[in-house]
mmCIF file as gemmi writes it, N, C-alpha and C atoms, coordinates in Angstrom:
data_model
loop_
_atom_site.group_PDB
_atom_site.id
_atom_site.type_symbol
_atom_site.label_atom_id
_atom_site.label_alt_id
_atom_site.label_comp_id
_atom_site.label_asym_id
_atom_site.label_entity_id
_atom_site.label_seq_id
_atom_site.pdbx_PDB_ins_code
_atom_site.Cartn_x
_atom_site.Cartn_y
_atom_site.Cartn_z
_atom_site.occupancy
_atom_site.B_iso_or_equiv
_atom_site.pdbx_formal_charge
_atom_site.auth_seq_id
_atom_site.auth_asym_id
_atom_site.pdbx_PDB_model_num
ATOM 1 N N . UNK Axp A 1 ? -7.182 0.141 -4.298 1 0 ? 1 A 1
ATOM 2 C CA . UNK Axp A 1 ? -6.309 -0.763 -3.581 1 0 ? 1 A 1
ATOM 3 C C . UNK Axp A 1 ? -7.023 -2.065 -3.25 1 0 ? 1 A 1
ATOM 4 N N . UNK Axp A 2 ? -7.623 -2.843 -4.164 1 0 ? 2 A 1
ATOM 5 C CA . UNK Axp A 2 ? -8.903 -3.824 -3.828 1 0 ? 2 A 1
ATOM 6 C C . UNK Axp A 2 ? -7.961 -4.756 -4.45 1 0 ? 2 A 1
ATOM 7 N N . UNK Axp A 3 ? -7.323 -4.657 -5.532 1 0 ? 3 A 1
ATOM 8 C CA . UNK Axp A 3 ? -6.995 -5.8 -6.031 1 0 ? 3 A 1
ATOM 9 C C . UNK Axp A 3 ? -5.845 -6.558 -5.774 1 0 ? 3 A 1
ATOM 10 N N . UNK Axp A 4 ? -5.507 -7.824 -6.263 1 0 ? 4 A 1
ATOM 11 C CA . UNK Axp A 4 ? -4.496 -8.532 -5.858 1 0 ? 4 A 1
ATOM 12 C C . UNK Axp A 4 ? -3.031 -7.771 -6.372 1 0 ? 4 A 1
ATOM 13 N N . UNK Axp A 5 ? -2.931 -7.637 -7.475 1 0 ? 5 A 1
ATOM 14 C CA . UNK Axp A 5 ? -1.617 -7.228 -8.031 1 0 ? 5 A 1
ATOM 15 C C . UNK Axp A 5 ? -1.215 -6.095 -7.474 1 0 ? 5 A 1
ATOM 16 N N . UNK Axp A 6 ? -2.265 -4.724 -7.215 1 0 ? 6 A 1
ATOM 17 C CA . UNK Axp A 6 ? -2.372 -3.985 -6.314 1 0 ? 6 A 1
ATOM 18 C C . UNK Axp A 6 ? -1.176 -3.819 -5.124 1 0 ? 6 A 1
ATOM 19 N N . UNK Axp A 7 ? -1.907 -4.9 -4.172 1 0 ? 7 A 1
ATOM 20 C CA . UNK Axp A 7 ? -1.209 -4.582 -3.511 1 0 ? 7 A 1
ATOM 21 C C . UNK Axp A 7 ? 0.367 -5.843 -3.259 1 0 ? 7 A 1
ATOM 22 N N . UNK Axp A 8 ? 0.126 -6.951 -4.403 1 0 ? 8 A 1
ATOM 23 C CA . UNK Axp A 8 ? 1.417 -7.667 -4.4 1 0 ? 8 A 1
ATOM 24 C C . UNK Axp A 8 ? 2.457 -6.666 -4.844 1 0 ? 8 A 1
ATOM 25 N N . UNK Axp A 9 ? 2.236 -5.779 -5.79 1 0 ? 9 A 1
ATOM 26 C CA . UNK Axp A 9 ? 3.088 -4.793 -6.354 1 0 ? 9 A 1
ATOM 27 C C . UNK Axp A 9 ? 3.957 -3.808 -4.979 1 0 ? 9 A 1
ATOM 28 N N . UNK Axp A 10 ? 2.974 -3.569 -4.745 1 0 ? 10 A 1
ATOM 29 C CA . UNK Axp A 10 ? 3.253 -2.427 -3.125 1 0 ? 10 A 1
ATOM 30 C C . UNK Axp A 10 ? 3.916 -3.517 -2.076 1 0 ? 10 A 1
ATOM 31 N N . UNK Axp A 11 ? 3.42 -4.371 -1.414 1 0 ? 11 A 1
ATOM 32 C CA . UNK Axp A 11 ? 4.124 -5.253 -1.198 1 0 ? 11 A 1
ATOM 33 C C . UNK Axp A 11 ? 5.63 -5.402 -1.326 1 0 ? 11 A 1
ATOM 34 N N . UNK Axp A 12 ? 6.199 -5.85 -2.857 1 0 ? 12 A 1
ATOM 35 C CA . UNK Axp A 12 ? 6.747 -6.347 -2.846 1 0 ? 12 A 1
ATOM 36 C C . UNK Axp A 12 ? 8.229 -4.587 -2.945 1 0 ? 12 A 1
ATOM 37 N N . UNK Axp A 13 ? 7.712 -3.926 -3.285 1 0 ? 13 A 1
ATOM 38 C CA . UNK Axp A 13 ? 8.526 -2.463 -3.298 1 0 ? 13 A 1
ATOM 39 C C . UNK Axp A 13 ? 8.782 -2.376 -1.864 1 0 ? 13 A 1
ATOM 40 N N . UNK Axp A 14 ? 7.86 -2.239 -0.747 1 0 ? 14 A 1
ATOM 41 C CA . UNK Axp A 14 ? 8.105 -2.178 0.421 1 0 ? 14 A 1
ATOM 42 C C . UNK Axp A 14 ? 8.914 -3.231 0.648 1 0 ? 14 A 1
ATOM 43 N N . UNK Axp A 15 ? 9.307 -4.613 0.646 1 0 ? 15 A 1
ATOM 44 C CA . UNK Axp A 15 ? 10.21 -5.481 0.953 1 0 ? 15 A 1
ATOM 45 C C . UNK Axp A 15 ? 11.238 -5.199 0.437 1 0 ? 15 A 1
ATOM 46 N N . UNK Axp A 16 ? 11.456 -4.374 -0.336 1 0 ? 16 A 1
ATOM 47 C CA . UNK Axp A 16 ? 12.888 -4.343 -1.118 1 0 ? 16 A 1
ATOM 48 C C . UNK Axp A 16 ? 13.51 -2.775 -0.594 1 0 ? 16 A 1
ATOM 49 N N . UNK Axp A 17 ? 12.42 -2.105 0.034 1 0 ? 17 A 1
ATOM 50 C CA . UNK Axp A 17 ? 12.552 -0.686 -0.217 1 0 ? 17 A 1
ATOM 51 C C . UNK Axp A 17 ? 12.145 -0.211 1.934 1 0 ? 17 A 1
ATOM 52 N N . UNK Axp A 18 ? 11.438 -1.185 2.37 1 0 ? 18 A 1
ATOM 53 C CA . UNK Axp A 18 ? 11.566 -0.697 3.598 1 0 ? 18 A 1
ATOM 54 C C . UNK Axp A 18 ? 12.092 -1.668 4.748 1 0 ? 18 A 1
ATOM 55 N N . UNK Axp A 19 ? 12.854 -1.713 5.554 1 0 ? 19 A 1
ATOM 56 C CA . UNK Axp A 19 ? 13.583 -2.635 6.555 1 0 ? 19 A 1
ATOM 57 C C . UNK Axp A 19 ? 12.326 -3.051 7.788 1 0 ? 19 A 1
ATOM 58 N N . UNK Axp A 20 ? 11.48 -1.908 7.896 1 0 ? 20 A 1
ATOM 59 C CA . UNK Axp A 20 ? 10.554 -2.111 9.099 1 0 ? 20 A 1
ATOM 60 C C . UNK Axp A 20 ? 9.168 -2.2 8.457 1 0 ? 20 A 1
ATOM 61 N N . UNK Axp A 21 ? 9.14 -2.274 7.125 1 0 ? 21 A 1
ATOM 62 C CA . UNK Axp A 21 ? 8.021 -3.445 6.899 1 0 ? 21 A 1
ATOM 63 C C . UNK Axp A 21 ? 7.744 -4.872 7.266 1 0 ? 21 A 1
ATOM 64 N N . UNK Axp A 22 ? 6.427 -4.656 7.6 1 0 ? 22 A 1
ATOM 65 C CA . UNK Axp A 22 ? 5.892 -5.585 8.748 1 0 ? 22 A 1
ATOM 66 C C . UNK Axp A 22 ? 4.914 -6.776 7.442 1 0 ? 22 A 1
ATOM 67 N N . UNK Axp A 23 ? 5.801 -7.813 7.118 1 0 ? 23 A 1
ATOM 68 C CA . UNK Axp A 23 ? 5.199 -8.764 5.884 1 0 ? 23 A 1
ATOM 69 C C . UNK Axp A 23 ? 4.467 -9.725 6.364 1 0 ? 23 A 1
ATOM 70 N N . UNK Axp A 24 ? 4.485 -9.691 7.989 1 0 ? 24 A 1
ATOM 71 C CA . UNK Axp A 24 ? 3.56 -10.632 8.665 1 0 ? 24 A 1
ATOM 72 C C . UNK Axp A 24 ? 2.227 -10.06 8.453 1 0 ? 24 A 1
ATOM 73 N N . UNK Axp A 25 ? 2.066 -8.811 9.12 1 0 ? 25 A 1
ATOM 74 C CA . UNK Axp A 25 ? 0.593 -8.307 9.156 1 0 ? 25 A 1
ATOM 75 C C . UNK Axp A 25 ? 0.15 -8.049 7.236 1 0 ? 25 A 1
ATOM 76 N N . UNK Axp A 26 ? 1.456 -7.994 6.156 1 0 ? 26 A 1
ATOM 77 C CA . UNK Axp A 26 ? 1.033 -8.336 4.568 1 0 ? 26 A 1
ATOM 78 C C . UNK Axp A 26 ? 0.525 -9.284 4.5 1 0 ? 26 A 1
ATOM 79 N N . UNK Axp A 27 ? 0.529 -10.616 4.678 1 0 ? 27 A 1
ATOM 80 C CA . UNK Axp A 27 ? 0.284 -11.892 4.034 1 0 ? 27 A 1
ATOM 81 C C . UNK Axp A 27 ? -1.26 -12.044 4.354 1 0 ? 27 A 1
ATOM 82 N N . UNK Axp A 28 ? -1.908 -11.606 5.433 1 0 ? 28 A 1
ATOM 83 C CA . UNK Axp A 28 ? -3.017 -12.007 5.503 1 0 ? 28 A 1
ATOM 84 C C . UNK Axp A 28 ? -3.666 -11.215 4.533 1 0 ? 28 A 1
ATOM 85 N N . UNK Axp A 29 ? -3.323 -9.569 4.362 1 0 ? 29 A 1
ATOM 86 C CA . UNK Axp A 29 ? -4.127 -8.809 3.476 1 0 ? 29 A 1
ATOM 87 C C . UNK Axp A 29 ? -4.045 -9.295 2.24 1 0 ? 29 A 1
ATOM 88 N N . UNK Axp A 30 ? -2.77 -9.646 1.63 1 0 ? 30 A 1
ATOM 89 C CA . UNK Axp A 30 ? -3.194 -10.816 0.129 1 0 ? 30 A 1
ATOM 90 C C . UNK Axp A 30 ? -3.792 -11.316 -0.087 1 0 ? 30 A 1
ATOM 91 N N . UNK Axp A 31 ? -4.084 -12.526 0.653 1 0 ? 31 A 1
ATOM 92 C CA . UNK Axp A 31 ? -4.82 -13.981 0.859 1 0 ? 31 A 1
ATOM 93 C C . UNK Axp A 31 ? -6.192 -12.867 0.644 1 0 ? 31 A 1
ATOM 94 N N . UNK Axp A 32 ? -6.526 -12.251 1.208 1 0 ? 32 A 1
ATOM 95 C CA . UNK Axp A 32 ? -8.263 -11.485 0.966 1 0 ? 32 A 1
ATOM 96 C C . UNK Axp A 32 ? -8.168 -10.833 -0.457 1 0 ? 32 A 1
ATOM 97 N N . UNK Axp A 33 ? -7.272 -10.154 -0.733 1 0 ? 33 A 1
ATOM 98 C CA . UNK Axp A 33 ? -7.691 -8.868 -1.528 1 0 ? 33 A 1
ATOM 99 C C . UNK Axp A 33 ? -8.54 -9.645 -3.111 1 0 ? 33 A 1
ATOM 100 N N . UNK Axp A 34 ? -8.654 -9.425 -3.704 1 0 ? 34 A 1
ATOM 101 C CA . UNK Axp A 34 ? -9.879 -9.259 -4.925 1 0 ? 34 A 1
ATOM 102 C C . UNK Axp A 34 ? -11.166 -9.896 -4.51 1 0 ? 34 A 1
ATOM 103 N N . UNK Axp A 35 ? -11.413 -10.297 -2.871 1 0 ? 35 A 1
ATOM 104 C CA . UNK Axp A 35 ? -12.796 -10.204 -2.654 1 0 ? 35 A 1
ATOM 105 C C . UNK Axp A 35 ? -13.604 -9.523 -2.886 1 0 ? 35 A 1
ATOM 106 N N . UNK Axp A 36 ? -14.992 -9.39 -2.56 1 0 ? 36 A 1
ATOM 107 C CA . UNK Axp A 36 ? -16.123 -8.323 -2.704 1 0 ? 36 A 1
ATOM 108 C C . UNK Axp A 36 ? -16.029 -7.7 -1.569 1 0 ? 36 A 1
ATOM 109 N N . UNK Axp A 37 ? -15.685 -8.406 -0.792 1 0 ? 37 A 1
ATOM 110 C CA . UNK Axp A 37 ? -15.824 -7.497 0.67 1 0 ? 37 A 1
ATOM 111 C C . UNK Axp A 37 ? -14.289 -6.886 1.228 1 0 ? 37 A 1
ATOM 112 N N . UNK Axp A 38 ? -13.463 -6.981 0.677 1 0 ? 38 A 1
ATOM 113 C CA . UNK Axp A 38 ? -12.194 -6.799 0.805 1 0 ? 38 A 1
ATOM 114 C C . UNK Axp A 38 ? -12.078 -5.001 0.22 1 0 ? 38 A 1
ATOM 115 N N . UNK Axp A 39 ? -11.662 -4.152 1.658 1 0 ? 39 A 1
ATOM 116 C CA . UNK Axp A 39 ? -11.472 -2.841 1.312 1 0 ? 39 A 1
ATOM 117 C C . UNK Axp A 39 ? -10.336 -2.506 1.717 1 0 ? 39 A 1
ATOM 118 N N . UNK Axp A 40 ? -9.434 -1.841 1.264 1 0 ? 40 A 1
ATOM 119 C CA . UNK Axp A 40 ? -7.945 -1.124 1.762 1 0 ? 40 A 1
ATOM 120 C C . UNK Axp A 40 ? -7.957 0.298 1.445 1 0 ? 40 A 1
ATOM 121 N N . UNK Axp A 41 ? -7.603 1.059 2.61 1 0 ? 41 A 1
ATOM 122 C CA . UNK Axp A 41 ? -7.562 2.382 2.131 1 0 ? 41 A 1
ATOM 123 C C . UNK Axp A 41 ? -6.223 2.949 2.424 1 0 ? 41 A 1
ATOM 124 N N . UNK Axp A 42 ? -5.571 3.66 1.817 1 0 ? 42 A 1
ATOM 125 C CA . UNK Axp A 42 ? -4.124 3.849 2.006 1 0 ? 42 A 1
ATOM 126 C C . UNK Axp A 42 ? -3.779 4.096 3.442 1 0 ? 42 A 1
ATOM 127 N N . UNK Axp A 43 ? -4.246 5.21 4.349 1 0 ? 43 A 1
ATOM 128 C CA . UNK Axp A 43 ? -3.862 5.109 5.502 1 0 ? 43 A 1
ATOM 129 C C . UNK Axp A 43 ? -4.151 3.619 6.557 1 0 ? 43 A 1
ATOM 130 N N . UNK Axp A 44 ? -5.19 2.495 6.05 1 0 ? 44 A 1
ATOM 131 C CA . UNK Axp A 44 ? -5.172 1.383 6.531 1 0 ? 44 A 1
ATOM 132 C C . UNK Axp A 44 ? -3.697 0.852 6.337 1 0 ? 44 A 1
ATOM 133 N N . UNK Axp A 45 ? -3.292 0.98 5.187 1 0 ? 45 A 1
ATOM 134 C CA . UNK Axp A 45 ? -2.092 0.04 4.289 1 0 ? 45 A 1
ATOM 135 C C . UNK Axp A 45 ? -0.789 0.6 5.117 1 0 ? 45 A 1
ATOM 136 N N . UNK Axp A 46 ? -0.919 1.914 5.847 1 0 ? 46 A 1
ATOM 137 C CA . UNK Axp A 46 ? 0.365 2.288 6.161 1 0 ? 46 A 1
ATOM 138 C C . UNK Axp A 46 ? 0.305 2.042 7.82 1 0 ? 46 A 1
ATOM 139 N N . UNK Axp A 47 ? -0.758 2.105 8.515 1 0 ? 47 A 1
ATOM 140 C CA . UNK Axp A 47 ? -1.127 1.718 9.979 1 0 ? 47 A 1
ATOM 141 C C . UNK Axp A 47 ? -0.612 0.435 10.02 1 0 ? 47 A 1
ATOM 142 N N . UNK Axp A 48 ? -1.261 -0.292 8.926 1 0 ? 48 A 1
ATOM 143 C CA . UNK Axp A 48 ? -1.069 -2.381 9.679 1 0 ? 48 A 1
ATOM 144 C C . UNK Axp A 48 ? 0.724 -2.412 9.01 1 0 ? 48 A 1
ATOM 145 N N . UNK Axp A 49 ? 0.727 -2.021 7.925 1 0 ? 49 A 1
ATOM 146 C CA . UNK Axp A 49 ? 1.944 -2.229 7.608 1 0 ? 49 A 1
ATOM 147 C C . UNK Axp A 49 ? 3.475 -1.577 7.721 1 0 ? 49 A 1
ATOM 148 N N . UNK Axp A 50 ? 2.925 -0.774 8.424 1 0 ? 50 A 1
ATOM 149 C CA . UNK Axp A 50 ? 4.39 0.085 8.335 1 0 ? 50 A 1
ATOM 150 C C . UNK Axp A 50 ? 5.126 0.73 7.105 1 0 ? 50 A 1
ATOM 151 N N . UNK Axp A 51 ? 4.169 1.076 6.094 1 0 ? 51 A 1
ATOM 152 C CA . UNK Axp A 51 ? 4.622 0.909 4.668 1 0 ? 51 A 1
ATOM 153 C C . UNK Axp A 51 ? 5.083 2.693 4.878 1 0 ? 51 A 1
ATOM 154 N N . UNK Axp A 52 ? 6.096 2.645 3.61 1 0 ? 52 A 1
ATOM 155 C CA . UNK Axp A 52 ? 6.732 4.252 3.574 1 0 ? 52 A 1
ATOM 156 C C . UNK Axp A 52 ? 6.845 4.584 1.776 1 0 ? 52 A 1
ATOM 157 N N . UNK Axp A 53 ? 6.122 3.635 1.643 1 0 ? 53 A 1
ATOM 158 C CA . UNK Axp A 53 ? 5.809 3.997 -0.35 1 0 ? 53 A 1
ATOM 159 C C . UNK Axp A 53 ? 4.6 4.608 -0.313 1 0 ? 53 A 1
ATOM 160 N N . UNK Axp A 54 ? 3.924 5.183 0.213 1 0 ? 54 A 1
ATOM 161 C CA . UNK Axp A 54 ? 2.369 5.474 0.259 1 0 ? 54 A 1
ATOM 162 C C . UNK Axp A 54 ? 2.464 6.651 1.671 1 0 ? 54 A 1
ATOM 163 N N . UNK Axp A 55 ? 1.705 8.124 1.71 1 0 ? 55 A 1
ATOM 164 C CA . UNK Axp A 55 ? 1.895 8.38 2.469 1 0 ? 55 A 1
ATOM 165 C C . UNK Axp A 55 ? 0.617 9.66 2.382 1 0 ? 55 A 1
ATOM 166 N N . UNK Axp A 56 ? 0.007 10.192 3.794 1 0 ? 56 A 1
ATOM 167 C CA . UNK Axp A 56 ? -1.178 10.565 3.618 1 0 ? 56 A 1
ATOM 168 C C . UNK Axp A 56 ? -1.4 12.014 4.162 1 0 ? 56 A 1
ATOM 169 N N . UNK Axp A 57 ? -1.714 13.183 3.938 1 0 ? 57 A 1
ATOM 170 C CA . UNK Axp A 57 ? -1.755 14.51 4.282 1 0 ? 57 A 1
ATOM 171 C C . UNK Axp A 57 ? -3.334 14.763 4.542 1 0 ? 57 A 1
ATOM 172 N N . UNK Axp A 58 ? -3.689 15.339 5.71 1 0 ? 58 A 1
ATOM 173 C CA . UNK Axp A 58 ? -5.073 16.317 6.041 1 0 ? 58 A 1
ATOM 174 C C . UNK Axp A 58 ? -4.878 17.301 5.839 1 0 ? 58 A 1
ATOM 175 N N . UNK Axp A 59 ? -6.383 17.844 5.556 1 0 ? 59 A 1
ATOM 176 C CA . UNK Axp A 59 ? -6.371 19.404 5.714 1 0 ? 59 A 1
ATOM 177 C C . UNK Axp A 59 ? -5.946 19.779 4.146 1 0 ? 59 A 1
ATOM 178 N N . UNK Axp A 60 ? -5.346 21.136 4.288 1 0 ? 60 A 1
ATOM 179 C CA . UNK Axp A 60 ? -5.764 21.892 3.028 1 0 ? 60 A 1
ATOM 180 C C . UNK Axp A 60 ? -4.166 21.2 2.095 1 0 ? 60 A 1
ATOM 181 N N . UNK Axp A 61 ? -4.351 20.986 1.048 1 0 ? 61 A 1
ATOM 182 C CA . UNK Axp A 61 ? -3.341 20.573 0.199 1 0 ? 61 A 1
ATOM 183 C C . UNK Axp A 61 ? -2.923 18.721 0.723 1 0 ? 61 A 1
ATOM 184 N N . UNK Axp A 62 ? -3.807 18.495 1.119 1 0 ? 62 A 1
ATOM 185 C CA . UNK Axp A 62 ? -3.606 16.888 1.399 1 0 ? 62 A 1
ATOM 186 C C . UNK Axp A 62 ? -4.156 16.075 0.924 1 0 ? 62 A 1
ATOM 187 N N . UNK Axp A 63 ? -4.259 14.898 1.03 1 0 ? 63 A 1
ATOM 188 C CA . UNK Axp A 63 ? -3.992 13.773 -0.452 1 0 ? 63 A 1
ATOM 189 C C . UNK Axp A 63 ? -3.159 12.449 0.057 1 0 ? 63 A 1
ATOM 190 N N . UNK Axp A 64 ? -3.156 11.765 -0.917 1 0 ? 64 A 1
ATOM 191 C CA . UNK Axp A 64 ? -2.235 10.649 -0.778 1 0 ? 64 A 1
ATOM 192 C C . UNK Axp A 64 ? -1.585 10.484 -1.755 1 0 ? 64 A 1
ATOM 193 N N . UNK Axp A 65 ? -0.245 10.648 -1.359 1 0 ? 65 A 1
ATOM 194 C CA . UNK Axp A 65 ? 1.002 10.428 -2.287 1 0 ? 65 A 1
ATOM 195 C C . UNK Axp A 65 ? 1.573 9.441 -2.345 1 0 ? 65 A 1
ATOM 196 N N . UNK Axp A 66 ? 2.825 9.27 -3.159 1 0 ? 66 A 1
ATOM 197 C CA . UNK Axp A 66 ? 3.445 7.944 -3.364 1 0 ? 66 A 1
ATOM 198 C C . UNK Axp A 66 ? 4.796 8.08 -3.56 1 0 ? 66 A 1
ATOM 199 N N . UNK Axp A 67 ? 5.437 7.532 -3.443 1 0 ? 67 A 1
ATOM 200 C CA . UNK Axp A 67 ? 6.818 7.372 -3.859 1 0 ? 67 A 1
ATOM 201 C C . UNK Axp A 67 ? 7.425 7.653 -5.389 1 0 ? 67 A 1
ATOM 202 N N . UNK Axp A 68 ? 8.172 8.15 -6.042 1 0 ? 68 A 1
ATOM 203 C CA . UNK Axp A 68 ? 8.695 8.007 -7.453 1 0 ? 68 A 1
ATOM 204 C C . UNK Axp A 68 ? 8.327 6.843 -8.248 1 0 ? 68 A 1
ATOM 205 N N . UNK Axp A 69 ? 8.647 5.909 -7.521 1 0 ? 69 A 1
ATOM 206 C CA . UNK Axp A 69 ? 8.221 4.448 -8.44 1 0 ? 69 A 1
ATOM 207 C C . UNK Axp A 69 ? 6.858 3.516 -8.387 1 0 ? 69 A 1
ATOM 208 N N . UNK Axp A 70 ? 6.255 4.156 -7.41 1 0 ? 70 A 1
ATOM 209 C CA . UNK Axp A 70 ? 5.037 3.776 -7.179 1 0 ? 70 A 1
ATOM 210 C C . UNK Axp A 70 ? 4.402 4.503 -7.953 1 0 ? 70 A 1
ATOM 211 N N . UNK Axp A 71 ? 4.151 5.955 -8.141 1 0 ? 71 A 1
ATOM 212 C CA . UNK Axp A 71 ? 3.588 6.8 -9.152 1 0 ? 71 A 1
ATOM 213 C C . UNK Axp A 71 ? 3.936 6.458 -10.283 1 0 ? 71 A 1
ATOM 214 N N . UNK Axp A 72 ? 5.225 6.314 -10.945 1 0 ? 72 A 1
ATOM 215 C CA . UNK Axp A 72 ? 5.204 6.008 -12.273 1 0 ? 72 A 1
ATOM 216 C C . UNK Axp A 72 ? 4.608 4.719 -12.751 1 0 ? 72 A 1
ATOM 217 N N . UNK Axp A 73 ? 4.763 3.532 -11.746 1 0 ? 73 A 1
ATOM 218 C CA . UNK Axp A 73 ? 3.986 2.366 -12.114 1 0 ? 73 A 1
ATOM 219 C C . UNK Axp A 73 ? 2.534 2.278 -12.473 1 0 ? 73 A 1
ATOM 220 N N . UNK Axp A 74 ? 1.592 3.041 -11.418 1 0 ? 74 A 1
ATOM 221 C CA . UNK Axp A 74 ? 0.366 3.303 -11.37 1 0 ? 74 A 1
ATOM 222 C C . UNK Axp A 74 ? 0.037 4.294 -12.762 1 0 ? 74 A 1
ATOM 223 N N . UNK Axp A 75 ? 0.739 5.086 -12.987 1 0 ? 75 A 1
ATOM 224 C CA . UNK Axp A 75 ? 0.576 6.415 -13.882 1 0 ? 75 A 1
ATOM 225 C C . UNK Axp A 75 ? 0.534 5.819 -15.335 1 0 ? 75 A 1
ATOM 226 N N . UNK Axp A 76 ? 1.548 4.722 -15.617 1 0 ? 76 A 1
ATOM 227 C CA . UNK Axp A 76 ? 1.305 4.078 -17.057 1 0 ? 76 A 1
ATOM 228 C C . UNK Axp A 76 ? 0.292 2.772 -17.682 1 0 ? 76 A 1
C-alpha cells in the first residue's frame, strides 16, 4: 500500500462505494504516498479513513480482506 495508484485506486472505490468516507483525511495520504518514507498499513487506511473496501481480522483465521472488486483488481 506504498504506492500512488495504490491507494488512488482504493480511494477512488471508496468515494463511489462509501458515503462516510472521510476524503479529507485521503488527500493528504496521496500527496505522500510513493515516498521512501511513506508507510500505510491496511488497518492505518481504515482508522484515518473510514474505508469499508479493506477490512482486518485477529487471531486465528485473520488476515486482511477486501471487497469483490478490490480483490479482483489487485489479483490480475
Amino acid at each position: 500500500m506504498r504506492l500512488k495508484n495504490t491507494l488512488e485506486y482504493l480511494g477512488l472505490w471508496e468515494m463511489l462505494n462509501n458515503p462516510a468516507f472521510k476524503g479529507v483525511e485521503f488527500d493528504p495520504l496521496l500527496k505522500d504516498a510513493g515516498s521512501n518514507a511513506f508507510t500505510m498499513s491496511p488497518s492505518r487506511w481504515i482508522e484515518l479513513t473510514a474505508a469499508i473496501g479493506l477490512f482486518t481480522k485477529n487471531g486465528k483465521g485473520g488476515g486482511t480482506y477486501a471487497q469483490r472488486d478490490i480483490a479482483f483488481k489487485f489479483a490480475s
